[in-house]
VEXRO-463804 format. One record per atom (N, C-alpha, C): residue in three letters; residue number from 1; y, z, x; atom name. Coordinates in nm, 2 decimals, decimal comma. Layout:
N
PT  Ala  NUM  Y  Z  X  CA
...
This chain:
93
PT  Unk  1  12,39  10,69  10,78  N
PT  Unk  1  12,43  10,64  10,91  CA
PT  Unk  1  12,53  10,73  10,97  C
PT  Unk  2  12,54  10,76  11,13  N
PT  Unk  2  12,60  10,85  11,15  CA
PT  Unk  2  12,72  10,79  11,23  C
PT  Unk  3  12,83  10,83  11,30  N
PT  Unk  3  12,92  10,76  11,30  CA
PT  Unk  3  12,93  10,73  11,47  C
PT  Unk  4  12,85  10,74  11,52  N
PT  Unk  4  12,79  10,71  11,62  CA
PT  Unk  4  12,71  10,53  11,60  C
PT  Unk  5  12,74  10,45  11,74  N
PT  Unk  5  12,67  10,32  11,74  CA
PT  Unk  5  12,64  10,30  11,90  C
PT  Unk  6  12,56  10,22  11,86  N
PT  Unk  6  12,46  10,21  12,01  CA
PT  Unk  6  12,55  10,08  12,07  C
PT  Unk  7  12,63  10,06  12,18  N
PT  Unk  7  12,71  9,99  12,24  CA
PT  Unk  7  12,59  9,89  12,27  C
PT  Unk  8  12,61  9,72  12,23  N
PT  Unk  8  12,57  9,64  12,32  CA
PT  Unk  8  12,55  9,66  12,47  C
PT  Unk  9  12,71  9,63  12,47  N
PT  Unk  9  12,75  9,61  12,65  CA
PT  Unk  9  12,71  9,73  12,73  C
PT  Unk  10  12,69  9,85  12,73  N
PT  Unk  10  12,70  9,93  12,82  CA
PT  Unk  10  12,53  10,00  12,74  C
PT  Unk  11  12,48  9,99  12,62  N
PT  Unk  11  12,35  10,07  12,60  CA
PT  Unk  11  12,33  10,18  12,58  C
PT  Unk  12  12,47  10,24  12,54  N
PT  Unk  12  12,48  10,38  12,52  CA
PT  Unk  12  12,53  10,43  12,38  C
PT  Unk  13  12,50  10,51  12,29  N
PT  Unk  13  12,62  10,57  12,18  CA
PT  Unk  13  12,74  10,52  12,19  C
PT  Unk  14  12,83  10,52  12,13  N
PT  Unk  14  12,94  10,50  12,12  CA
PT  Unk  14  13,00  10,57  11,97  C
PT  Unk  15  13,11  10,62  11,98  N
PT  Unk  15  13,16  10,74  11,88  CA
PT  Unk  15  13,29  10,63  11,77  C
PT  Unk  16  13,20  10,56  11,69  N
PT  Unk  16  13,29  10,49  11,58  CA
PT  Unk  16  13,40  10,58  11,48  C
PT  Unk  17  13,53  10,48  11,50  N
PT  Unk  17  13,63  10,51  11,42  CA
PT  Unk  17  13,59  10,55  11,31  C
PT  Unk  18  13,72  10,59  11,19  N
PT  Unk  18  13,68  10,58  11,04  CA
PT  Unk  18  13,67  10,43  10,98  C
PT  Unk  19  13,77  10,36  11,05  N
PT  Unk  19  13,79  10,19  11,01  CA
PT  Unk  19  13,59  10,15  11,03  C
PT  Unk  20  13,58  10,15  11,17  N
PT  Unk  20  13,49  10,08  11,21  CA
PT  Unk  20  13,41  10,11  11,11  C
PT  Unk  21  13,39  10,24  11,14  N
PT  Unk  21  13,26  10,32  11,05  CA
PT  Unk  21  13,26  10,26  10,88  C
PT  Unk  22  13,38  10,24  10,83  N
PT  Unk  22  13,36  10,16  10,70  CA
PT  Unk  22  13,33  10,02  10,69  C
PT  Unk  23  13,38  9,99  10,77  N
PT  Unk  23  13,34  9,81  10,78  CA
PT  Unk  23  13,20  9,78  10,82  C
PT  Unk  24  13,14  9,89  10,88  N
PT  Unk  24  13,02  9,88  10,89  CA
PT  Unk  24  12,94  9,87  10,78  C
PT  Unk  25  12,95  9,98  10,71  N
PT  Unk  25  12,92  10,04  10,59  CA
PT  Unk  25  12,93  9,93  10,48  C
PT  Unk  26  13,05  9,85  10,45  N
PT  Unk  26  13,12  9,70  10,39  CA
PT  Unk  26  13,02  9,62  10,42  C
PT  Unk  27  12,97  9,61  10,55  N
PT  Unk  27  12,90  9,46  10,52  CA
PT  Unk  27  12,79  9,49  10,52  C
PT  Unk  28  12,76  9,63  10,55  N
PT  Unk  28  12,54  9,60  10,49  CA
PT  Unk  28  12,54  9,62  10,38  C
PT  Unk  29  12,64  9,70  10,27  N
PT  Unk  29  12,67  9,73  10,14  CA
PT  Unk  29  12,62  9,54  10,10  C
PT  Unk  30  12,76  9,46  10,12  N
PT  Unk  30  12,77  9,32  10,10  CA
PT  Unk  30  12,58  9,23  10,12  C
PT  Unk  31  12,56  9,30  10,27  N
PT  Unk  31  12,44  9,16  10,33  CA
PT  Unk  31  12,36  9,23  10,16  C
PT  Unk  32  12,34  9,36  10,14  N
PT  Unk  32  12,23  9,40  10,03  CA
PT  Unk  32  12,24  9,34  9,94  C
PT  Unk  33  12,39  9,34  9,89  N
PT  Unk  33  12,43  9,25  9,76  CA
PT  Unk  33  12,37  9,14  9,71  C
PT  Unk  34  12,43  9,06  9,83  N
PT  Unk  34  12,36  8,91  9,89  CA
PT  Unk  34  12,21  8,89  9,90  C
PT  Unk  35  12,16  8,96  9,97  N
PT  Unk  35  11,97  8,99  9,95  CA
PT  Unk  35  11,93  9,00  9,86  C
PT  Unk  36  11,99  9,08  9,74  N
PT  Unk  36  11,94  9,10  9,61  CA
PT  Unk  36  11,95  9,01  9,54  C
PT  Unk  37  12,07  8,96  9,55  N
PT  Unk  37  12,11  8,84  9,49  CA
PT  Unk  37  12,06  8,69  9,52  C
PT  Unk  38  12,03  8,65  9,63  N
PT  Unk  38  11,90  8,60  9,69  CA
PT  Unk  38  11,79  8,64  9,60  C
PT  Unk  39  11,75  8,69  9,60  N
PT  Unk  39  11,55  8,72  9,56  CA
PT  Unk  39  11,60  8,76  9,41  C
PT  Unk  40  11,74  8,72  9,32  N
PT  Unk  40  11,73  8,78  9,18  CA
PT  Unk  40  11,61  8,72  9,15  C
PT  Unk  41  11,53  8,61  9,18  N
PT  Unk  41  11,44  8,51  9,05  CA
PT  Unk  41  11,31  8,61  9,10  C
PT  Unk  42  11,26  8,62  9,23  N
PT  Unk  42  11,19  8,69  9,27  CA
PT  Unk  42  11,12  8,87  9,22  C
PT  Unk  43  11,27  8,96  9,22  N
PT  Unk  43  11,28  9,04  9,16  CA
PT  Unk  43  11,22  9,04  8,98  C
PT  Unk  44  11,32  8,93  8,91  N
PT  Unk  44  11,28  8,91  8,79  CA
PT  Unk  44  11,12  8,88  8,77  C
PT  Unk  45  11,07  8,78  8,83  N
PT  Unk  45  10,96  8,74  8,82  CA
PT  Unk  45  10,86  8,86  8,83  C
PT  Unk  46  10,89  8,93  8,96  N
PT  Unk  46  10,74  9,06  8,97  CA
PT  Unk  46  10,82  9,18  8,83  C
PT  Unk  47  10,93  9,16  8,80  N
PT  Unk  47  10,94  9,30  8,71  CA
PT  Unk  47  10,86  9,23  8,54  C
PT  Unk  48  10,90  9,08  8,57  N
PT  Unk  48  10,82  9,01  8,44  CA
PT  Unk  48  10,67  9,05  8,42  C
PT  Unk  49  10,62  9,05  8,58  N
PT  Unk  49  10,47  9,06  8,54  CA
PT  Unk  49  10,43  9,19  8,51  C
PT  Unk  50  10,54  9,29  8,56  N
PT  Unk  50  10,48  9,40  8,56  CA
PT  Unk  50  10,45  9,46  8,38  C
PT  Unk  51  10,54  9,40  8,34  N
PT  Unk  51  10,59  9,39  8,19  CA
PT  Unk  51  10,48  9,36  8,14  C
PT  Unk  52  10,43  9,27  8,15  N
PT  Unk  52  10,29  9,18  8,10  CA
PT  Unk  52  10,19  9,25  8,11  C
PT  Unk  53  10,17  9,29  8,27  N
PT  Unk  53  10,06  9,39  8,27  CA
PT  Unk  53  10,03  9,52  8,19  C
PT  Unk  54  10,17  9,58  8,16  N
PT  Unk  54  10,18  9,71  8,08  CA
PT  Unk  54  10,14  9,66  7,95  C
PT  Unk  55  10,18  9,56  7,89  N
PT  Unk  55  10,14  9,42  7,77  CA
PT  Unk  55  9,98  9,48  7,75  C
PT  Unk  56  9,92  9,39  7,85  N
PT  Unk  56  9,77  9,35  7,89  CA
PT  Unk  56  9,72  9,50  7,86  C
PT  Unk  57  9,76  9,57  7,91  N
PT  Unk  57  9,68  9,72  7,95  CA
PT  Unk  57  9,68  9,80  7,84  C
PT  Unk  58  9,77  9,83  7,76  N
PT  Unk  58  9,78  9,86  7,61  CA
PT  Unk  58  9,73  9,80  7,50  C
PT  Unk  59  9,67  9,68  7,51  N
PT  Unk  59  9,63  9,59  7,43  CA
PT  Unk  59  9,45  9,62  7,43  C
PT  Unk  60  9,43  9,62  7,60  N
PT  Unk  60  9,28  9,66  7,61  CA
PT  Unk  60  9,26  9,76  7,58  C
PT  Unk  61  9,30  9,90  7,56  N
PT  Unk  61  9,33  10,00  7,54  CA
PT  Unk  61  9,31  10,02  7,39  C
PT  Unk  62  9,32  9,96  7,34  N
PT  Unk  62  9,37  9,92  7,20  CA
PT  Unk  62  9,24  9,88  7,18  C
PT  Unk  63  9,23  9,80  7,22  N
PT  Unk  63  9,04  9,68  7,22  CA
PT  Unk  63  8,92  9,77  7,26  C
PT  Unk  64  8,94  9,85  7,32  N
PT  Unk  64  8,82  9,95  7,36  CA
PT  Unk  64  8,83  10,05  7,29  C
PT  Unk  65  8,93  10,13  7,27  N
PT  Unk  65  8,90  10,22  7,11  CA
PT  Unk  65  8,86  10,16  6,96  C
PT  Unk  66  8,89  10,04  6,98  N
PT  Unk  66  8,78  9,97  6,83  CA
PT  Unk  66  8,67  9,95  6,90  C
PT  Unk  67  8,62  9,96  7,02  N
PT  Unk  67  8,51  9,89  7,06  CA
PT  Unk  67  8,41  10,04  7,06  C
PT  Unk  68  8,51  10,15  7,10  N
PT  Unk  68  8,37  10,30  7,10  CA
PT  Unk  68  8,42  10,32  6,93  C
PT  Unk  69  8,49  10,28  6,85  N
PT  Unk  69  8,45  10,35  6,70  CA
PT  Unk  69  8,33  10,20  6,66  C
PT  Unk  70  8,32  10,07  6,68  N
PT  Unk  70  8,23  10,03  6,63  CA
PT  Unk  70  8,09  10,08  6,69  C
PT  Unk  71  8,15  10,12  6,78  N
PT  Unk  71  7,94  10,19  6,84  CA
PT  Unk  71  7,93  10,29  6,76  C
PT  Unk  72  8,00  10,39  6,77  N
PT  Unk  72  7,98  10,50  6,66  CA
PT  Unk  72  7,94  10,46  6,49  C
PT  Unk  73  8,00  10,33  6,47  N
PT  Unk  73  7,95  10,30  6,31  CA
PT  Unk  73  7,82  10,26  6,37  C
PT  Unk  74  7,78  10,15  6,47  N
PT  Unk  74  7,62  10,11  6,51  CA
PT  Unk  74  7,52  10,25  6,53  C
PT  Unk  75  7,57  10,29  6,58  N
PT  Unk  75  7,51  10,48  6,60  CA
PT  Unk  75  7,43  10,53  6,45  C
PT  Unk  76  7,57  10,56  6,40  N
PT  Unk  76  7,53  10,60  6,24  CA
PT  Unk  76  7,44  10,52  6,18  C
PT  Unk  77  7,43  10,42  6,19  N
PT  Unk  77  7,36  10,31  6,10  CA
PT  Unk  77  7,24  10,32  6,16  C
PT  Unk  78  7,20  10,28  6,29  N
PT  Unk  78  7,06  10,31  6,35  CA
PT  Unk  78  7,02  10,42  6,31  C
PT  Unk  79  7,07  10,56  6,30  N
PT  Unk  79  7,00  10,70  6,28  CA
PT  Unk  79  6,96  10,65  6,15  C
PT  Unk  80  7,05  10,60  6,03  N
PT  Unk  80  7,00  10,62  5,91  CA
PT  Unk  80  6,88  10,53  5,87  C
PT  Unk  81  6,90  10,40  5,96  N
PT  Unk  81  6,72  10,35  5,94  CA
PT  Unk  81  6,66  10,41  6,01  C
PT  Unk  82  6,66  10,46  6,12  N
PT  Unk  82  6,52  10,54  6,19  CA
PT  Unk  82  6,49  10,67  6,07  C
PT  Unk  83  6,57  10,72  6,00  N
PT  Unk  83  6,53  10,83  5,90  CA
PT  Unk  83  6,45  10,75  5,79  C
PT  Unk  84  6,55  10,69  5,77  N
PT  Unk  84  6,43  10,55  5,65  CA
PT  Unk  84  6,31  10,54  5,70  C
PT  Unk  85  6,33  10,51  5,81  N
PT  Unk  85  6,15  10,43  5,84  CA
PT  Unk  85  6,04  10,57  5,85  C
PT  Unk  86  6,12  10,68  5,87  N
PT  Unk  86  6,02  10,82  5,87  CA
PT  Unk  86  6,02  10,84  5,78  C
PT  Unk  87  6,08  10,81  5,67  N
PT  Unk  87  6,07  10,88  5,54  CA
PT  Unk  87  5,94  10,73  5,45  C
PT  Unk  88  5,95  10,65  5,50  N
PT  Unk  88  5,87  10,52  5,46  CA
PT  Unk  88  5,73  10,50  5,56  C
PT  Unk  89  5,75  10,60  5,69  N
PT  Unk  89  5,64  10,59  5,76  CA
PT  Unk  89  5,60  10,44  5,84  C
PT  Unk  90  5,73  10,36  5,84  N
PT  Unk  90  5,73  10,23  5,91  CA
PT  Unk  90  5,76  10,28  6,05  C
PT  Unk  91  5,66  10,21  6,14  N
PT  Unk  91  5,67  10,23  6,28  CA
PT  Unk  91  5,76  10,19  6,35  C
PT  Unk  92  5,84  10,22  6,45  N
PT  Unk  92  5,90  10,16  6,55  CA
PT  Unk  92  5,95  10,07  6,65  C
PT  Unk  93  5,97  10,00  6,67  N
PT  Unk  93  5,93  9,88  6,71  CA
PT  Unk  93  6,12  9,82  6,83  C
């Protein structure tokens, strides 16, 4: 913010003190405070889910790498009866 303010009454700049210019500074510091403090349940709530989600996504992550090594053991296993059935000459089916 620069120390410059746009006058109501007249519509123009205006060249703020050091006082002004901190009191300004003081109460949007404050209104933020207050806003944050306002929406703490808010805040907590979306950082909760986000938590959950990283939860959820690790877990599937987790679930899908047992899920491509069981195809890989189904894999193995089909080749070795299709070799059986050539080696026994049972047809395909």
């Amino acid at each position: 913010m620069k120390k410059y303010l746009i006058s109501k009454k007249s519509k123009k700049w205006e060249y703020l003190s050091e006082d002004e210019y901190g009191s300004y500074v003081e109460g949007y510091q404050q209104y933020l405070f207050e806003e944050i403090e306002r929406n703490k349940f808010l805040i907590d709530n979306h950082n909760s889910k986000l938590e959950k989600i990283a939860t959820l996504e690790e877990e599937c992550d987790k679930r899908k790498e047992n899920i491509n090594i069981l195809r890989k053991e189904i894999r193995e296993i089909e080749d070795e009866i299709l070799s059986l059935k050539d080696e026994l000459n049972v047809p395909y089916y």
